[in-house]
C-alpha positions in Angstrom: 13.5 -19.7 -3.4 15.7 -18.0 -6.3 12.2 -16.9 -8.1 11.9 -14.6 -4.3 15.3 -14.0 -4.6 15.4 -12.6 -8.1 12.0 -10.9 -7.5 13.3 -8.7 -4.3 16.7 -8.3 -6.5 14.8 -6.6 -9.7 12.9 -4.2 -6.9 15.8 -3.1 -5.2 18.3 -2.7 -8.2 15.4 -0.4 -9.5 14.7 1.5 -6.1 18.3 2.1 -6.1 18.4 3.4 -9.4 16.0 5.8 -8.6 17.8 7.0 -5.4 21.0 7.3 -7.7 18.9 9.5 -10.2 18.1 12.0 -7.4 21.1 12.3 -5.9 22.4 13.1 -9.2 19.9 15.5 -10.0 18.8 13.8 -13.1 15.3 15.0 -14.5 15.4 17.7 -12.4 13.8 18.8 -8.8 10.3 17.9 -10.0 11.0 14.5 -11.2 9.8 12.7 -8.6 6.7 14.5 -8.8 6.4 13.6 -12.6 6.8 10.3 -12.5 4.3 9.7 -9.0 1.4 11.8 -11.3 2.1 9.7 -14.3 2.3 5.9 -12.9 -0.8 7.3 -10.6 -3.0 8.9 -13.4 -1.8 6.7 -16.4 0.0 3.8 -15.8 -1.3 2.2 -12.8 -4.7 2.5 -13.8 -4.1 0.8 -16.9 -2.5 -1.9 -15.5 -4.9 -2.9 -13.5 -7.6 -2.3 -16.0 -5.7 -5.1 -17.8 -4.8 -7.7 -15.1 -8.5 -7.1 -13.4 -10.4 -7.7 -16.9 -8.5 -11.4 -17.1 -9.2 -12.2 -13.7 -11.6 -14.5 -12.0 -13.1 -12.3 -9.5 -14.5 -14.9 -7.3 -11.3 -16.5 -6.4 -10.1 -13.2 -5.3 -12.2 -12.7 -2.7 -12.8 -15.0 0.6 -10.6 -16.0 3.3 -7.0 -14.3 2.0 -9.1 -10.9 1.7 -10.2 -11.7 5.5 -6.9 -12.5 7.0 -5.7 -9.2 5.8 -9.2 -7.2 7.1 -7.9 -9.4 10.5 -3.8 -8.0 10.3 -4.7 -4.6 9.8 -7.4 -4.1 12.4 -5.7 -6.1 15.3 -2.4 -3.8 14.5 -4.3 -0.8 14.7 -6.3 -1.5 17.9 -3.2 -2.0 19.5 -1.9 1.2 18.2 -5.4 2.6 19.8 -4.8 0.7 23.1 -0.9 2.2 23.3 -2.3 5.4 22.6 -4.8 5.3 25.5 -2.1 4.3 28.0 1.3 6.1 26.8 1.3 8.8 24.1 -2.2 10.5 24.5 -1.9 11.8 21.4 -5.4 13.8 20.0 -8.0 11.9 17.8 -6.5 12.8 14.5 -3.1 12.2 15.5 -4.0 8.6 17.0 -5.9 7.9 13.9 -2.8 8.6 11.6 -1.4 6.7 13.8 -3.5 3.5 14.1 -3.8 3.8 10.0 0.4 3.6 9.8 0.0 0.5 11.8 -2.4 -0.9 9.7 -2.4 0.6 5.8 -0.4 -1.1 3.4 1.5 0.0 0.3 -1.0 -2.0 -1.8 -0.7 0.3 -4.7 2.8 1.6 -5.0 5.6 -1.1 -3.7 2.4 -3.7 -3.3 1.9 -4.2 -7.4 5.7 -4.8 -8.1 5.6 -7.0 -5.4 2.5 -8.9 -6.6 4.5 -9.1 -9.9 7.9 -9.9 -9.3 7.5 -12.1 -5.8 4.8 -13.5 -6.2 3.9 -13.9 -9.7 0.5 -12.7 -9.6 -0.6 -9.2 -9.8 -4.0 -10.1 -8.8 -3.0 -10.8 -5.5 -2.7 -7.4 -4.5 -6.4 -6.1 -5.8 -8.7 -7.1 -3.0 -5.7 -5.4 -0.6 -6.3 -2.4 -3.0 -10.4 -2.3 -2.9 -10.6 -3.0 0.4 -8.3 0.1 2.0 -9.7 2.4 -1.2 -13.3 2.0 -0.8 -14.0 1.0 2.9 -10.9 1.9 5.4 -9.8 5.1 3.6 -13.7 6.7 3.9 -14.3 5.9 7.0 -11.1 7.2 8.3 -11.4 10.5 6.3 -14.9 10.7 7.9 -13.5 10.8 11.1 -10.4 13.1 10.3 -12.8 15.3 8.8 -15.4 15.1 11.9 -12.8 15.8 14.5 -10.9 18.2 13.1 -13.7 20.5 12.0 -16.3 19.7 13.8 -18.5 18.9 10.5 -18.5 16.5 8.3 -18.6 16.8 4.4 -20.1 13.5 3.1 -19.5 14.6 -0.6 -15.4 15.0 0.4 -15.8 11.8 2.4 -18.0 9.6 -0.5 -16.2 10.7 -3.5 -12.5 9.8 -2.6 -13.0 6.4 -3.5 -14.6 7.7 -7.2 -11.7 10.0 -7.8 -8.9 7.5 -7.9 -8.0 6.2 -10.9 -6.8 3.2 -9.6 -10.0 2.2 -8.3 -11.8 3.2 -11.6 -9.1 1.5 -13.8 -9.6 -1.8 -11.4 -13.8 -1.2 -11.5 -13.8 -0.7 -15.3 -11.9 -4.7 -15.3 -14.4 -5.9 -13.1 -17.1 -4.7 -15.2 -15.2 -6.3 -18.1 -14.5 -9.7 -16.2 -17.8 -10.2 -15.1 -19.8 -9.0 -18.2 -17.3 -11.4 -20.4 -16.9 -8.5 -23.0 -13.9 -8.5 -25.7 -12.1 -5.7 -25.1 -10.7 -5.2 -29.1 -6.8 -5.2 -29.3 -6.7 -1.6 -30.7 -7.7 -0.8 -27.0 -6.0 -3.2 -25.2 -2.9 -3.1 -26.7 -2.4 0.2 -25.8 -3.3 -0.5 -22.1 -1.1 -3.3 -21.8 2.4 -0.9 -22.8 0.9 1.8 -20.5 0.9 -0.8 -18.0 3.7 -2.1 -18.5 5.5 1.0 -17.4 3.7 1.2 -14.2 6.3 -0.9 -11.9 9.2 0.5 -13.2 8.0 3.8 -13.0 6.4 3.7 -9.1 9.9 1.8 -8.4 12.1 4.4 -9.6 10.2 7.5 -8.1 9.8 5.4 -4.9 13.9 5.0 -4.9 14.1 9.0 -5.6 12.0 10.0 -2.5 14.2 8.4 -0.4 16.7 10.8 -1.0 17.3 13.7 1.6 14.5 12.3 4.0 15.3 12.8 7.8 13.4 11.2 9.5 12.2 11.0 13.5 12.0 14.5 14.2 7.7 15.2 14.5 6.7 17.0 17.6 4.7 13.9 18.5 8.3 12.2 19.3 9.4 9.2 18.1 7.7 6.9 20.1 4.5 6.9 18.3 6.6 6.6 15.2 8.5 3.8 17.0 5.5 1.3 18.0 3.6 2.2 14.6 6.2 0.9 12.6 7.4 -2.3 14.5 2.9 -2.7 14.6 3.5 -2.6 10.8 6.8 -4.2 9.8 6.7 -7.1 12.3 3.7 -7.6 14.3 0.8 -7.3 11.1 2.7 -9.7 9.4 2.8 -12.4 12.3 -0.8 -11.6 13.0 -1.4 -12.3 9.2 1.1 -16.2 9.4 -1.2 -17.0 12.3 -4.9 -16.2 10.9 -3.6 -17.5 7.7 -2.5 -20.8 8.6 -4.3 -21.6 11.9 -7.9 -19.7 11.5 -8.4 -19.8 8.1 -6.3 -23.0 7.3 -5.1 -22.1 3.9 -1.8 -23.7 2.2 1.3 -23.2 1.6 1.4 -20.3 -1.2 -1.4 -18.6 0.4 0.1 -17.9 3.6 3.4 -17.2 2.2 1.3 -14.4 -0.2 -1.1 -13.2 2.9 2.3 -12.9 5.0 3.6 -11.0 1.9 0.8 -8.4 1.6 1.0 -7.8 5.2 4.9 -7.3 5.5 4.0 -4.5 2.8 5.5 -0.6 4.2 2.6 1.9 5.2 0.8 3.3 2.6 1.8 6.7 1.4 -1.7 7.7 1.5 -1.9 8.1 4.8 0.9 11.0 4.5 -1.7 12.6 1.6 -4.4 12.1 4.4 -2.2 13.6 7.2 -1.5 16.6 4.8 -4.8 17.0 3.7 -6.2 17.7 7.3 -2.7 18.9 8.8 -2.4 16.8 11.6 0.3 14.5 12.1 2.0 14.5 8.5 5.5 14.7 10.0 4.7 11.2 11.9 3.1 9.7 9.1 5.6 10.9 6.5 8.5 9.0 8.9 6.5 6.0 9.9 6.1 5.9 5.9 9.7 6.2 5.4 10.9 3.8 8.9 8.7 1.0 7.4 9.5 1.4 3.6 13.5 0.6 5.1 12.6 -2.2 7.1 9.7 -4.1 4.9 12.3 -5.6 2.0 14.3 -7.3 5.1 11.0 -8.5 6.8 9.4 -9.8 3.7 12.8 -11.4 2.3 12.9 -13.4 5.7 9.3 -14.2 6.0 9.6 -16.0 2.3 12.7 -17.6 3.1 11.4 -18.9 6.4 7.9 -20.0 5.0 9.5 -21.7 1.8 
């Protein structure tokens, strides 16, 4: 209980240092910017490069891979289902939609997460592979098919190939299962880049909080509304129940499957939204409306299930 404690206290004490260092201008108007390229390009993959190349890859796939699959689709059908009935928003605006419901922040706020509340930052990398290389192509394929009537399978195929997260996280899987020695003139390296990856995702998380204004998309807030309570609260109740009662798995895996799931909405799905300009407003505030509400929702779940 005070290992959760102290874990959601280091993340917010350095979210909220990064909000302070935006409101008071510090680093200047692009800093935010900066530090996203840097933890994104440098960091991050490095990181993973090292906590992938030391892990057993077999236990990290199986049932607490599935119960996530599970969460996320069930959220996002219902999003779907709403849709049908209520806001009647277009394709590409439904599937922004269904994908807030449904994608977590495995990469930004799920890594710190993996690291300070759970203990194990190989938690998160099946969460990580499986919304990289499977949900986000096939959801580009269909942004890209219904909003221009083609589709570019070289856009659609190479996503996954162009993120160094992935490749950092590939490159330890080749290491893990090959059972090379990395030499310490390369890993050391890797591990001090790594290390800065949390603090530095943290702190220009904290700064992009500053000045947003949410709720005001010209697909209303109700879509914004039922996406976020799909994501905050209903994905990870979805994820306690196939967790413990389908899958049957202890104690600490259903507190870290409940976890993973309580994550906010990836900010990919705002890059995604952008990219084909169709719904970024909504996606940019279900981002935002879930990034608020997932520290509460998680801090409960783990004090409830421990």
């Amino acid at each position: 209980m005070q290992g959760i404690v102290t874990g959601f206290a280091i993340i917010g004490v350095v979210i909220a240092a990064g909000y302070l260092a935006a409101r008071l201008r510090l680093g200047g108007p692009d800093a935010t910017t900066a530090l996203n390229r840097i933890g994104f390009f440098v960091a991050s993959p490095a990181l993973l490069f090292t906590v992938v190349s030391d892990a057993d890859l077999g236990a990290l796939l199986g049932a607490p891979l599935l119960v996530q699959l599970v969460a996320a689709v069930s959220v996002a059908a219902v999003f779907v289902v709403v849709n049908l009935v209520w806001f009647r928003l277009r394709v590409p605006e439904a599937t922004i939609g269904a994908l807030g419901a449904g994608y977590v922040n495995a990469g930004n706020i799920g890594l710190p997460v993996a690291v300070y509340v759970l203990g194990d930052a190989t938690a998160v990398i099946p969460v990580i592979g499986l919304q990289l290389l499977v949900i986000s192509p096939l959801v580009l394929l269909l942004l890209d098919a219904t909003t221009s009537g083609t589709v570019s399978w070289r856009f659609v195929l190479s996503q996954p190939v162009r993120n160094p997260i992935i490749l950092g996280a590939l490159a330890g899987a080749v290491v893990s299962l090959t059972g090379v020695s990395v030499p310490d003139v390369v890993l050391a390296p890797l591990e001090i880049l790594g290390g800065a990856a949390v603090p530095m995702i943290l702190l220009a998380f904290g700064m992009s909080l500053h000045g947003s204004r949410p709720l005001r998309g010209e697909e209303g807030r109700a879509p914004v509304v039922v996406a976020s309570a799909l994501k905050a609260v209903v994905m990870p109740a979805v994820a306690f129940v196939a967790a413990r009662y389908a899958f049957g798995l202890d104690d600490a895996e259903v507190v870290a499957a409940v976890t993973l799931a309580a994550l906010p909405t990836a900010q990919n799905i705002y890059n995604y939204a952008a990219r084909f300009r169709r719904g970024d407003v909504m996606a940019r505030d279900i981002v935002l409306v879930t990034t608020l509400a997932s520290p509460v929702v998680m801090l409960v779940a783990t004090v409830l299930l421990t």
